[in-house]
N, C-alpha and C positions, 0 to 999 in steps of 0.2 A: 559727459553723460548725454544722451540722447534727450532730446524731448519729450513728453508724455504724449500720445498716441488721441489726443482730443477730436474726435470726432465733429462737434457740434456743443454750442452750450443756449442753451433754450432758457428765455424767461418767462416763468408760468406761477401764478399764484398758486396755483393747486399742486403744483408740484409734480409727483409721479401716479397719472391714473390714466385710467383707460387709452385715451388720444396717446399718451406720452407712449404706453406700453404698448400698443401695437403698432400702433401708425409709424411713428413715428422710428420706433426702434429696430422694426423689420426694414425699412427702407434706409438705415444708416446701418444697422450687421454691429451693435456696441453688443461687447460682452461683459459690459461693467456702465449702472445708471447711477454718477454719483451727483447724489443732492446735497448741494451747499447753500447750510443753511443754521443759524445758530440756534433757532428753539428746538429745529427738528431733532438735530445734534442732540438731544437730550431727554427725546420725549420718544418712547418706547413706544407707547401705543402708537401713535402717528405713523410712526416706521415700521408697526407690524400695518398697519393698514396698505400702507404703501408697499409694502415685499408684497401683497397679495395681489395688488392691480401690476407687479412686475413679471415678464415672458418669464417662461421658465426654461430655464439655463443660465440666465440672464442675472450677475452679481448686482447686488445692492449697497453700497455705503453714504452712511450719512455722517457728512461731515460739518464742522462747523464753518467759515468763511476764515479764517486762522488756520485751523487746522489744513483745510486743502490747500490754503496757502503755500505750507511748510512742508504736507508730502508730496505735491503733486510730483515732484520733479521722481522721486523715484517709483513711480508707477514702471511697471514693464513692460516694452514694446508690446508685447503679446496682450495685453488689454488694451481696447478700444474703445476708449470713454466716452460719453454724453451726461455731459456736465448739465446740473437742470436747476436753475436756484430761481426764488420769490421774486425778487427785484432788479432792476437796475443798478441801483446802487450796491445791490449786494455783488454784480457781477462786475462791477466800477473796481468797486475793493479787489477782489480776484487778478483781475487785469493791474493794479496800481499795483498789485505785492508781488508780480511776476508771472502769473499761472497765463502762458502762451495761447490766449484767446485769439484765434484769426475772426470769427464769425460767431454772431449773436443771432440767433433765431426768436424774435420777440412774438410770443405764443397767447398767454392770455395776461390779460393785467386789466382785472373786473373791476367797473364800474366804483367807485365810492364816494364820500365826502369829498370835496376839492378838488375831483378829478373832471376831468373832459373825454368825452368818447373822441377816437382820432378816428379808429380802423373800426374793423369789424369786433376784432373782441380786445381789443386795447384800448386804456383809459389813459392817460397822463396827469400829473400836474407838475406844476414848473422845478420842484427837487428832481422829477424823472425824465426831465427835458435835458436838465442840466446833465445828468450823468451820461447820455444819450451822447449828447455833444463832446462832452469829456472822449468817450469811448472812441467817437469820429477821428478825435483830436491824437487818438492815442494808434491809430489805425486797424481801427478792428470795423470789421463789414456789418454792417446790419441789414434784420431781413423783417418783418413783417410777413407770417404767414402762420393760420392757424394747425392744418394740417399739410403732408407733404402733396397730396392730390390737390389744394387748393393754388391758385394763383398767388403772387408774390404779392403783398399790396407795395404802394409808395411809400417809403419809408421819410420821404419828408413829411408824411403826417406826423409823424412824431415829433415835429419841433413846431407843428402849431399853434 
């Protein structure tokens, strides 16, 4: 069976909104924005909010990190995914259960308790360091960049 047709998969705490849905989605051409993510996976409202900030033509699935797991593989060529979930670790797990991640686009990861500003809009602390390196380890590309019009940052900020 063919591969799933992964365009890009984006780490962004916010998930699917405004940046994600135009910026972001016009310059990759995905006719499918699935968000892997376990609470969203289950919370109605969140995911009507999010079909709203999604282009239109443009499919929506939320799934759980398990779940996309286990279907990614039978997606069909003819959809061209951008996978967009909360965390590193969330997309650590993805990449650990199979889901053919070549490149991480690390988008937003806001400020909180424990963290440290690295980049522009990315925070760290040492669990999201670690995943990060895992990922390296595992050969997947990382990129540091908030929009597609902006510059790449360094993505050895992220193991500061």
């Amino acid at each position: 069976m063919a591969e799933p047709n992964i365009l890009l998969t984006r780490i962004d705490n916010r998930l699917i909104h405004g940046q994600v849905a135009t910026q972001w989605n016009s310059t990759l051409g995905a006719n499918l924005i699935l968000v892997a993510n376990d609470e969203v996976s289950s919370d109605t409202m969140r995911q009507n909010l999010m079909k709203m900030a999604a282009p239109t033509g443009v499919q929506t699935r939320f799934f759980s990190v398990q779940k996309t797991i286990d279907i990614i593989s039978k997606a069909s060529p003819r959809q061209k995914i951008f996978i967009v979930a909360e965390t590193p670790q969330d997309v650590l797990k993805l990449v650990q259960g199979g889901v053919p991640i070549k490149k991480v686009n690390v988008g937003n990861m806001h400020m909180s308790e424990g963290k440290r500003q690295v980049a522009t809009t990315v925070a760290v602390d040492d669990d999201d360091v670690a995943a990060f390196k895992k990922m390296q380890e595992l050969g997947v590309e990382l990129e540091i960049r908030r929009v597609p019009s902006t510059s790449v940052e360094d993505t050895n900020k992220l193991f500061a």
